[in-house]
C-alpha positions, 0 to 999 in steps of 0.5 A: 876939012877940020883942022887939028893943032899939034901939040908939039908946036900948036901950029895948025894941022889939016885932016888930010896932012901926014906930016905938021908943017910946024915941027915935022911930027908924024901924024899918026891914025888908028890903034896902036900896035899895043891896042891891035895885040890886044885886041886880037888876042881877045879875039883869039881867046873868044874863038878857041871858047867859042870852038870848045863850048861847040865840040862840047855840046856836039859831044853831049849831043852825040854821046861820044867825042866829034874829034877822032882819035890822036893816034888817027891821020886825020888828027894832025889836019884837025889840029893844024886847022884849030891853029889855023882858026886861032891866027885867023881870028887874031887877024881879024881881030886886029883889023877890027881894032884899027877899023874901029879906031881909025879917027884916032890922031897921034902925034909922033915926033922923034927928038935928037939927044946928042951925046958924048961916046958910044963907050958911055954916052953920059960922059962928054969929052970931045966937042963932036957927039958921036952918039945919037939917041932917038926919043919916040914921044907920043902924043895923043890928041 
């Protein structure tokens, strides 16, 4: 078992914990949301390649177009299937960036501001807060 030290805190961590005992940071794994987009974006982009270079050369090979015509009953299901394989791959995609970064340890720890009004926060006049913000802080380790 290794044990991991916040950084919000420097209290020690183990491995297996979802929360610091320290300062209550959430311990979070894997990719970010922003990594797993991206990554399934790629792999969207790779898949609709993929598929023109394949119809591209069955074209070449066959001397004519492996598409029917759009004006066919068929041209809807083909184009539903090609959308179909794009959300497909996107998904895989993301599967495979939170496969692949799921040693990844963030620290996630909310921090409470309190401030004057919900008119202008900025401003304080009374002794009570009214206005609470949260802070997302990450912190990668």
């Amino acid at each position: 078992m290794k044990a991991l030290v916040c950084p919000h805190c420097q209290t020690p961590v183990s491995d297996r914990a979802r929360v610091c005992s320290g300062c209550g940071a959430e311990v979070v794994r894997g990719a970010t949301r922003r990594e797993r987009f991206l990554v399934g974006v790629v792999f969207a982009v790779a898949a609709f390649l993929i598929l023109t270079v394949v119809l591209r050369m069955f074209q070449i090979g066959r001397g004519s177009l492996l598409l029917p015509s759009p004006k066919a009953d068929g041209a809807l299901f083909i184009f539903l299937g090609l959308i179909g394989l794009l959300v497909f791959s996107y998904m895989i995609g993301k599967r495979v960036a939170h496969f692949l970064r799921r040693s990844h340890v963030r620290f996630y720890r909310a921090y409470r501001i309190s401030s004057g009004s919900q008119e202008n926060p900025l401003h304080c006049e009374s002794e009570e807060p009214i206005a609470v913000a949260y802070v997302r802080h990450f912190n990668a380790k």
